[in-house]
C-alpha positions as CSV (number, residue, x, y, z in Angstrom):
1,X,50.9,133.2,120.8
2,X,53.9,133.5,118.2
3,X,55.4,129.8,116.9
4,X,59.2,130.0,117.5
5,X,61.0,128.4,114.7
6,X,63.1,125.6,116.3
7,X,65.8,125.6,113.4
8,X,66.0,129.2,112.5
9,X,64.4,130.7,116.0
10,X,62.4,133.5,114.2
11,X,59.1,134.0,115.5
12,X,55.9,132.9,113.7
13,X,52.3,133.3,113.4
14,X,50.6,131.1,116.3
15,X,48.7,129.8,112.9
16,X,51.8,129.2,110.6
17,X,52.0,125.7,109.6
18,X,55.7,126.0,108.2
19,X,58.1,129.2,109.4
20,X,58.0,131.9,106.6
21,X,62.1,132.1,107.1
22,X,63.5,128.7,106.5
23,X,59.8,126.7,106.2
24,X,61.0,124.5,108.5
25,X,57.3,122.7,109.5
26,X,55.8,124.2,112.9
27,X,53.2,121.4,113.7
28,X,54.0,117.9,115.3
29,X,52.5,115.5,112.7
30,X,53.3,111.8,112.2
31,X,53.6,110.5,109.1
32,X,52.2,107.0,108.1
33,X,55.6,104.9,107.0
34,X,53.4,102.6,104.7
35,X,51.6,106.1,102.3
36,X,53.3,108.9,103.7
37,X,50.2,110.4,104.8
38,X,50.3,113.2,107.3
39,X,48.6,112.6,110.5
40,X,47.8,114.5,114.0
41,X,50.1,114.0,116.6
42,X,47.6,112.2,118.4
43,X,46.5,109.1,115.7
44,X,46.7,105.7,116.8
45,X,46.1,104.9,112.8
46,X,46.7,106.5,109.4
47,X,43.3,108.0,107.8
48,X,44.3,107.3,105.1
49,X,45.5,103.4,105.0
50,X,44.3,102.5,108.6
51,X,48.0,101.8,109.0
52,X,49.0,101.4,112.7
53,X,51.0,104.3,113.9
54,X,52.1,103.0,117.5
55,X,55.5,104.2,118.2
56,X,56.0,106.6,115.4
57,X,56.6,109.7,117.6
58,X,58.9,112.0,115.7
59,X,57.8,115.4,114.7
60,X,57.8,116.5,110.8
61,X,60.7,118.3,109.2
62,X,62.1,119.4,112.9
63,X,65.6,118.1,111.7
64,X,67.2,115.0,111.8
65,X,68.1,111.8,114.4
66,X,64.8,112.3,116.6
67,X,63.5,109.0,115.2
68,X,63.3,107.0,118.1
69,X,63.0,103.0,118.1
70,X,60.5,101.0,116.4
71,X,59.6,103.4,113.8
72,X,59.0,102.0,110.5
73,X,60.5,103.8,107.2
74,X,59.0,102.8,103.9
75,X,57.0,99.8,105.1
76,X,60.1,98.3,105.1
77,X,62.7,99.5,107.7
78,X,62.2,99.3,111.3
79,X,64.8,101.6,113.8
80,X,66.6,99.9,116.4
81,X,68.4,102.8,117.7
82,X,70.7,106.1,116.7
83,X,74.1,105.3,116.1
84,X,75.4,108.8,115.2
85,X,74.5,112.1,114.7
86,X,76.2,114.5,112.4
87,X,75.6,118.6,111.0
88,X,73.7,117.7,107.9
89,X,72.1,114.2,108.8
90,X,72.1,111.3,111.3
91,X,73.0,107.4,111.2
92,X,70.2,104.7,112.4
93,X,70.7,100.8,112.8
94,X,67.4,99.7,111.6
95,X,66.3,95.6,110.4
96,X,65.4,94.9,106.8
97,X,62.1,93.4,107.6
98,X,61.5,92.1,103.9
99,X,64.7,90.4,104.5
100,X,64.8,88.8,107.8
101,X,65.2,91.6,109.3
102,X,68.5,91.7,108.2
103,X,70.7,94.6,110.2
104,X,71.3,97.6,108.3
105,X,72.4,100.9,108.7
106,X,69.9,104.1,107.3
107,X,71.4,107.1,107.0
108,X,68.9,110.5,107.2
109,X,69.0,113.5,105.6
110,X,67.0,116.5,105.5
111,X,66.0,119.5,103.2
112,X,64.2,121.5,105.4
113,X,66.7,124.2,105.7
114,X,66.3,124.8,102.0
115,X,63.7,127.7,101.1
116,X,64.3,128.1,97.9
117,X,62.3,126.2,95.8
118,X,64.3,126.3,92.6
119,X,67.1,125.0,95.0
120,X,65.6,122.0,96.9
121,X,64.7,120.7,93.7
122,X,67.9,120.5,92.7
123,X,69.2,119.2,96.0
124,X,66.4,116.2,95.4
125,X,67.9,115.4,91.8
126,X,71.6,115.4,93.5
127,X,70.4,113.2,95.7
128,X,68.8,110.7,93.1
129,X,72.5,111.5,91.2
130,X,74.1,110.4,93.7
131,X,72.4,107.7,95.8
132,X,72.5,105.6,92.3
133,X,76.0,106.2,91.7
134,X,77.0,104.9,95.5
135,X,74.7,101.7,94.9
136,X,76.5,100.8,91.7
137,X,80.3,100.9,93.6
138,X,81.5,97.2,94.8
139,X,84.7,97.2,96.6
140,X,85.6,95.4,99.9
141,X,86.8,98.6,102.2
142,X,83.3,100.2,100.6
143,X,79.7,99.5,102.6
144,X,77.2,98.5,99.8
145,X,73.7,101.2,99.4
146,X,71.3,99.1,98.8
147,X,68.6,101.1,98.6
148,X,67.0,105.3,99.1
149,X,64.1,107.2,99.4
150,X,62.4,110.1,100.3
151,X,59.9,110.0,103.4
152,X,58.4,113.1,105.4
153,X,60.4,115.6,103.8
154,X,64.0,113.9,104.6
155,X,65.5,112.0,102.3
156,X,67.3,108.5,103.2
157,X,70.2,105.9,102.1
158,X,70.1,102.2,103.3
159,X,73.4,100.4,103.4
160,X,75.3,97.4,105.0
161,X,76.0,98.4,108.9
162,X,79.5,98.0,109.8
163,X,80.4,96.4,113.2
164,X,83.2,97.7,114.8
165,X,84.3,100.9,115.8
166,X,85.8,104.0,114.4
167,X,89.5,104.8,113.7
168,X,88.4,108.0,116.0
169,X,87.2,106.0,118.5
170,X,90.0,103.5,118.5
171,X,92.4,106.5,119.0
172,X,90.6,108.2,121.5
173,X,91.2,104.5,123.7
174,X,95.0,104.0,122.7
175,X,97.7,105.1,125.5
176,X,100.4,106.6,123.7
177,X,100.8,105.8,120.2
178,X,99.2,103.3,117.5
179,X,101.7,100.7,116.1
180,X,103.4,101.5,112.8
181,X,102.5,98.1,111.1
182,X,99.1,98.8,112.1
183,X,98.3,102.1,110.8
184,X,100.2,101.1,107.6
185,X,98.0,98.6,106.9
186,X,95.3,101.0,107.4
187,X,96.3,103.2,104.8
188,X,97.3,100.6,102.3
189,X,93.5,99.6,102.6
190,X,92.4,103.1,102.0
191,X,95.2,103.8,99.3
192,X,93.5,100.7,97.4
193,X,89.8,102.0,98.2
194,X,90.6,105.4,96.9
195,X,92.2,104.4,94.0
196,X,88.7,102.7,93.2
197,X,86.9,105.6,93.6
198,X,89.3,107.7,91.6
199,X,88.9,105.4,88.7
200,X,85.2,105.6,88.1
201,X,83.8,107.8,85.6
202,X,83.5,110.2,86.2
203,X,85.6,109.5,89.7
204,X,84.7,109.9,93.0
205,X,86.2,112.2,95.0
206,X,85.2,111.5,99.0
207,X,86.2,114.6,100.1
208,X,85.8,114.3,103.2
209,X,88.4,111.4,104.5
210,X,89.2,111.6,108.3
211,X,89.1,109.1,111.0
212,X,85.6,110.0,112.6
213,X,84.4,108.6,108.8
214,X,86.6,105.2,108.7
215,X,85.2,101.9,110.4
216,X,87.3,99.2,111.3
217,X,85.1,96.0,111.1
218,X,85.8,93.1,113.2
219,X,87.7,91.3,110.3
220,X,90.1,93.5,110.6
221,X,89.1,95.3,107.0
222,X,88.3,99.5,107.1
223,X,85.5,100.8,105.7
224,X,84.6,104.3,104.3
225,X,81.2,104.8,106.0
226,X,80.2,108.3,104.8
227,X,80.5,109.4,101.5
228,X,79.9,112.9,102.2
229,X,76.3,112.7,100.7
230,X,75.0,115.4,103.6
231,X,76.9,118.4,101.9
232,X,74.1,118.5,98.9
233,X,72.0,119.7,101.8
234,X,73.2,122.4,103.1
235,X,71.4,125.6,102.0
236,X,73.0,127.5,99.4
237,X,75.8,125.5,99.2
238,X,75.6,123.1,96.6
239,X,79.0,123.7,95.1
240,X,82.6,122.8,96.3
241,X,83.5,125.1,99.2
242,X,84.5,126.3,102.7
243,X,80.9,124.6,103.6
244,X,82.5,121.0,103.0
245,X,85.0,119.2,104.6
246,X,86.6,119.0,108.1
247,X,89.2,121.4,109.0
248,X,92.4,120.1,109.8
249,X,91.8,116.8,107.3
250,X,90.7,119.0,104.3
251,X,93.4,120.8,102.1
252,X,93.7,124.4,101.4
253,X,92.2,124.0,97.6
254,X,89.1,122.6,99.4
255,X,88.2,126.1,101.0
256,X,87.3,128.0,98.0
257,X,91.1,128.2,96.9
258,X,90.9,125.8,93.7
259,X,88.9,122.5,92.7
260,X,89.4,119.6,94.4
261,X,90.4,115.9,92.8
262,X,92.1,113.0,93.6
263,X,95.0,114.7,95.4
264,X,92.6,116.2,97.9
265,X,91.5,113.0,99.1
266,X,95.5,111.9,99.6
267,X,96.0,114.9,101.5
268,X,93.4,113.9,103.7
269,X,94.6,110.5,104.1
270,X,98.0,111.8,104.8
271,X,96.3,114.2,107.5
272,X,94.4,111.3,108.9
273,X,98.1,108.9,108.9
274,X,99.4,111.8,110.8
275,X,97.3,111.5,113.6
276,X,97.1,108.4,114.3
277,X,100.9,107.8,114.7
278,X,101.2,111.2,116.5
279,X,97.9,111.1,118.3
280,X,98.0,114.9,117.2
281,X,94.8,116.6,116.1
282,X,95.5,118.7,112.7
283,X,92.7,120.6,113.0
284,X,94.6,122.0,115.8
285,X,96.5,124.1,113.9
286,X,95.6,122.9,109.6
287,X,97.9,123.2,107.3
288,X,101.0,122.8,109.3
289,X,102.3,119.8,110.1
290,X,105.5,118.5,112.0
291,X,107.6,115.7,111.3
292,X,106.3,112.8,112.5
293,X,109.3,111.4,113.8
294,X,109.6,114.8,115.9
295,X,106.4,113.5,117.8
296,X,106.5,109.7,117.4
297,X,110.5,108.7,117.0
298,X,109.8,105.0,116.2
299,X,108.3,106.0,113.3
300,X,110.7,105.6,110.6
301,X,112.2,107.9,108.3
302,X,110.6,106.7,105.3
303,X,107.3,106.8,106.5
304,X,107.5,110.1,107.7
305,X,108.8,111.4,104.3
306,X,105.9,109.6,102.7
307,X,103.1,111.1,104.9
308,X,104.8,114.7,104.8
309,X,104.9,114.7,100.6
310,X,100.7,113.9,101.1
311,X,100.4,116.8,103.1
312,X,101.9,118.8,101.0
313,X,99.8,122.4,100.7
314,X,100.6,122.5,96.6
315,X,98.8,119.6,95.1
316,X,101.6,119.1,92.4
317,X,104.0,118.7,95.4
318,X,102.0,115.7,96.6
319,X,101.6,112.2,95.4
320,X,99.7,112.5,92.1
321,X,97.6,109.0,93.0
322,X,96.8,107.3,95.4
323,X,98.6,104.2,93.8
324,X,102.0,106.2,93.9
325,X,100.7,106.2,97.4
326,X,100.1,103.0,97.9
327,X,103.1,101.8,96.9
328,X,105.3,104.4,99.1
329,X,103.4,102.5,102.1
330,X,103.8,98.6,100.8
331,X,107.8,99.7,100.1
332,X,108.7,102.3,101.7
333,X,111.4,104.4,100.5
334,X,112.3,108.1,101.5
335,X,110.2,110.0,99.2
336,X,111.9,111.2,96.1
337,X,111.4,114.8,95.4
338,X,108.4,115.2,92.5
339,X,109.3,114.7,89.3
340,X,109.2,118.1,87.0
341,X,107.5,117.6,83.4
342,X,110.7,117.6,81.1
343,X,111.2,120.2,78.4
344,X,109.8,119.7,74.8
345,X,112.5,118.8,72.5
346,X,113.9,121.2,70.4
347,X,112.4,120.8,66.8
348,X,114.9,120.2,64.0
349,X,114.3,122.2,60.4
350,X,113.9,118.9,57.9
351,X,117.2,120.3,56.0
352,X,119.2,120.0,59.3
353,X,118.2,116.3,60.1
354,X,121.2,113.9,58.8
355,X,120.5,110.0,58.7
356,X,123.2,108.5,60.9
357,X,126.0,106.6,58.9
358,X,127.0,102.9,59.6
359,X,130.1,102.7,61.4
360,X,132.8,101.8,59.0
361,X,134.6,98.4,59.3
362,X,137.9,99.1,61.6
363,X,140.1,95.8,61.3
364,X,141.2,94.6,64.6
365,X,144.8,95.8,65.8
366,X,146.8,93.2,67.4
367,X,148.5,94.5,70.3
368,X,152.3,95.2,69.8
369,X,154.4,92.8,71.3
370,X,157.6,93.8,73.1
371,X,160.8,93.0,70.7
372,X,163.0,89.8,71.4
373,X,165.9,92.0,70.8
374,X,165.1,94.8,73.3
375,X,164.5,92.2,75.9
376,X,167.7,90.5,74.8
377,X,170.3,93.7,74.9
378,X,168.2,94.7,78.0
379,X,169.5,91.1,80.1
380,X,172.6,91.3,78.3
381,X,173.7,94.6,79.5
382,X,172.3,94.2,83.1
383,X,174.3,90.6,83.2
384,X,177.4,92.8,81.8
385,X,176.9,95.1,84.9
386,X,176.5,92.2,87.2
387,X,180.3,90.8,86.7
388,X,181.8,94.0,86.0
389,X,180.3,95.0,89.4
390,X,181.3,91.7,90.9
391,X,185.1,91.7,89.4
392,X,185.6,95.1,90.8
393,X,184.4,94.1,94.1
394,X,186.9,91.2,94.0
395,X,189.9,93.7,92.6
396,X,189.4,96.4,94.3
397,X,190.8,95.2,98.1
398,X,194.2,94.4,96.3
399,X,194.6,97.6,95.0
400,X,193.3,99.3,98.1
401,X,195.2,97.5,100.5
402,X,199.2,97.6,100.8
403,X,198.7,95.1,103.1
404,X,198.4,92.4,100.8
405,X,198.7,89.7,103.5
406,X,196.5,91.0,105.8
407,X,193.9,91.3,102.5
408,X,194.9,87.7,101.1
409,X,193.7,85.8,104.7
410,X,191.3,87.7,106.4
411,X,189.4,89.7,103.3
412,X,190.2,87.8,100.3
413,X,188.5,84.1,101.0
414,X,185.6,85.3,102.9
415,X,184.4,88.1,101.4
416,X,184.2,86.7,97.7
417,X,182.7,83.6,99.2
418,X,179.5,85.4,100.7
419,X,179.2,87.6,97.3
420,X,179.0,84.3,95.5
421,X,176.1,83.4,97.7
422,X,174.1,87.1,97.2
423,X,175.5,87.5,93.5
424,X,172.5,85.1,92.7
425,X,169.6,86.7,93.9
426,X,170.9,90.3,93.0
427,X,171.2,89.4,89.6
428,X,167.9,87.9,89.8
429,X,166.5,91.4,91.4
430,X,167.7,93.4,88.4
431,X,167.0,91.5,85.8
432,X,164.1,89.4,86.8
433,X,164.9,86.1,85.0
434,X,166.2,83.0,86.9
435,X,168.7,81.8,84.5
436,X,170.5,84.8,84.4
437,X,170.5,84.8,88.1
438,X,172.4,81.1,87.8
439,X,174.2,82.5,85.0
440,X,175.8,85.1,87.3
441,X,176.2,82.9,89.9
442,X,178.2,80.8,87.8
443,X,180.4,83.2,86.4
444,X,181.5,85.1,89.7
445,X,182.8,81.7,90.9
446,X,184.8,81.5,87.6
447,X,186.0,85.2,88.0
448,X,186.7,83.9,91.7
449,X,188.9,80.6,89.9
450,X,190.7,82.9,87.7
451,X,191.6,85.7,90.0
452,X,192.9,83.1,92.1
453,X,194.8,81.0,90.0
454,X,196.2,84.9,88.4
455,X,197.6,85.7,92.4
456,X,199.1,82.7,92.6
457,X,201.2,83.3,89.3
458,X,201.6,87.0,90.7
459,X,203.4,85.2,94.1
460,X,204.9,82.8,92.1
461,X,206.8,85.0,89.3
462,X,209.1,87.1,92.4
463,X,210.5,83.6,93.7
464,X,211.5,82.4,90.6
465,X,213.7,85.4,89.3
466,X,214.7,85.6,92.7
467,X,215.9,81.6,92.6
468,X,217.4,82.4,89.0
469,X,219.4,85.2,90.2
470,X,221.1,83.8,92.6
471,X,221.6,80.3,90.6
472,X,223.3,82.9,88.1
């Protein structure tokens, strides 16, 4: 009877061991945790250590997450339970038992998809690579690795286990919208987590940044809880392409259109912001995203320009760090547009280039001063004016009028009398100096004295060759 492949589904011999397509193992065995000894299905104890084998159940190489509870990995590691189960690996809570049985969380892998030889080799060294690499990084939005291996054809990474839930979870129980204060804080801790990773050497790009892979621990802090490890292990694609990342959060240069870097991680953090102020899926329709203000209006404007220039689909478009990021968020500001490299100078032949000369010495140039005399035949001729005008005023009505009588006690004393009053302040109007104004008062009530005491003589001349005539 033919062995169906359970990964592949080709069919086998009813002999074959391993299937000749993807060698992918075909017979139940358990292997010892303590030597790694293969054993029937069947043992109660390892032949080869006499180690006890009760409750390791899980069949060889059949893919990953199907170890159930109270399996022990590496003498050391017992499972609790499955906390998640992914493509390319799956997540266990499991005790430390050489340290109290302290909780940890083991994360699985497998390289049984892999048939080419040359290949899984180098998937195993990738793996070393990179398991040592994660367990040097110490950051506070970063779970530590403690410790790897390779057991029973799977390969594994031990690290602190987050309690809490995801960010995908936490939006998946949200009515309506997450809080803007909230989700900024979020992504200032990311901003700052990236901006580690970025500035290791070489850095580390996560690649693979979306809320399904952030844990929010009861303290309040996120953590990145997969660093994308599982993508070394899937067959044939080693390198960076379509096979990697998580459409919707991953940016265009990600699916075999250019190499990805730091600013594919900020697009991916701007994808993840997105959602959870709109509660809109990207990988509903990736690449295109709407104002977030258009979906969430109590958003504000600044915020929205800041999560829009992350998305951008040109990387040079986007924020170039994740601390220009970061400091968007803490201050936000409505985005400024990128800045453009500036032109190279113009180079100047040697001949052409003249040293600047010292500014010579100027002597200071008082200002000019208006001249006394100006000022002086200025007054003079407006004061001139001022009792010529007021003279005429008085003259006039005598020549004007044949009635001199009439002029002499309604118009004469009146009139002069309020021109002496206004003379004052019209004088003081033109010429803008009070003593001129008292000046001008002062002469029209001479003028006044003298035209008088002139009409008096006037009345008085007729009488007396009148009186001498007729004495004669």
């Amino acid at each position: 009877m033919a062995k169906i492949c359970p990964n592949c589904g080709l069919a086998n011999r009813d002999d074959a061991r391993f299937c000749s397509s993807c060698a992918t193992p075909l017979v139940q065995e358990i292997i010892c945790p303590s030597c790694g000894t293969r054993n029937v299905l069947t043992a109660r104890f390892c032949h080869q250590c006499a180690t006890p084998l009760a409750g390791v159940t899980y069949p060889v190489g059949l893919g990953t997450g199907l170890l159930s509870p109270k399996t022990m990995l590496a003498n050391r590691y017992l499972i609790v339970q499955k906390i998640g189960q992914g493509g390319m690996g799956a997540v266990y809570q499991a005790t430390d038992t050489r340290l109290g049985h302290k909780v940890v969380a083991v994360k699985e892998m497998s390289d049984a998809a892999i048939t080419d030889p040359l290949e899984k080799q180098q998937v195993r060294q990738a793996f070393e690579r990179e398991a040592q690499m994660l367990a040097t990084l110490n950051h506070p939005n970063l779970p530590r690795v403690t410790d790897h291996f390779s057991e029973g054809g799977k390969q594994y990474l031990v690290m602190d286990f987050i309690e809490g839930r995801t960010l995908e979870e936490i939006l998946n129980q949200t009515p309506g919208f997450l809080d803007e204060k909230q989700a900024l804080d979020w992504g200032v801790q990311l901003c700052e987590v990236l901006d580690y990773l970025h500035s290791q050497q070489p850095p580390v790009i996560f690649r693979d940044l979306k809320p399904t892979n952030i844990m929010l621990h009861r303290d309040g802090k996120v953590k990145l809880i997969d660093f994308g490890i599982a993508r070394l292990f899937k067959p044939g694609k080693t390198a960076d392409t379509v096979s990697f990342g998580t459409a919707g959060y991953a940016p265009p240069e990600q699916y075999g259109k250019g190499q990805t870097d730091a600013r594919s991680d900020i697009y991916a953090l701007g994808a993840t912001l997105h959602h959870l102020l709109t509660g809109r899926d990207p990988a509903q329709t990736p690449f295109h995203f709407l104002p977030v203000r258009s979906l969430n209006s109590s958003v504000s404007e600044a915020v929205d320009q800041t999560i829009l220039r992350a998305v951008e689909q040109d990387p040079n478009q986007r924020w170039q760090t994740a601390r220009q990021m970061h400091s968007a968020l803490l201050s936000p500001q409505p985005a400024a547009p990128v800045p453009m490299p500036a032109a190279a100078p113009a180079v100047v032949p040697p001949a052409t280039v003249v040293a600047p000369q010292p500014p010579a010495a100027v002597k200071p140039v008082p200002s000019p001063m208006p001249a006394p005399t100006a000022v002086t035949r200025a007054s003079t001729g407006r004061f001139l004016a001022t009792v010529v005008i007021t003279a005429a005023v008085f003259t006039a009505p005598k020549v004007l009028l044949p009635l001199w009588r009439l002029y002499d006690n309604i118009l004469l004393r009146p009139l002069p009398t309020a021109l002496w009053f206004i003379s004052g302040p019209l004088a003081y109007m033109i010429t803008r100096r009070p003593g001129a104004a008292l000046l001008t008062c002062g002469s029209d009530y001479s003028v006044y004295s003298l035209l008088e005491y002139g009409w008096s003589l006037w009345e008085l001349i007729p009488a007396v060759v009148t009186e001498g005539v007729f004495a004669i």
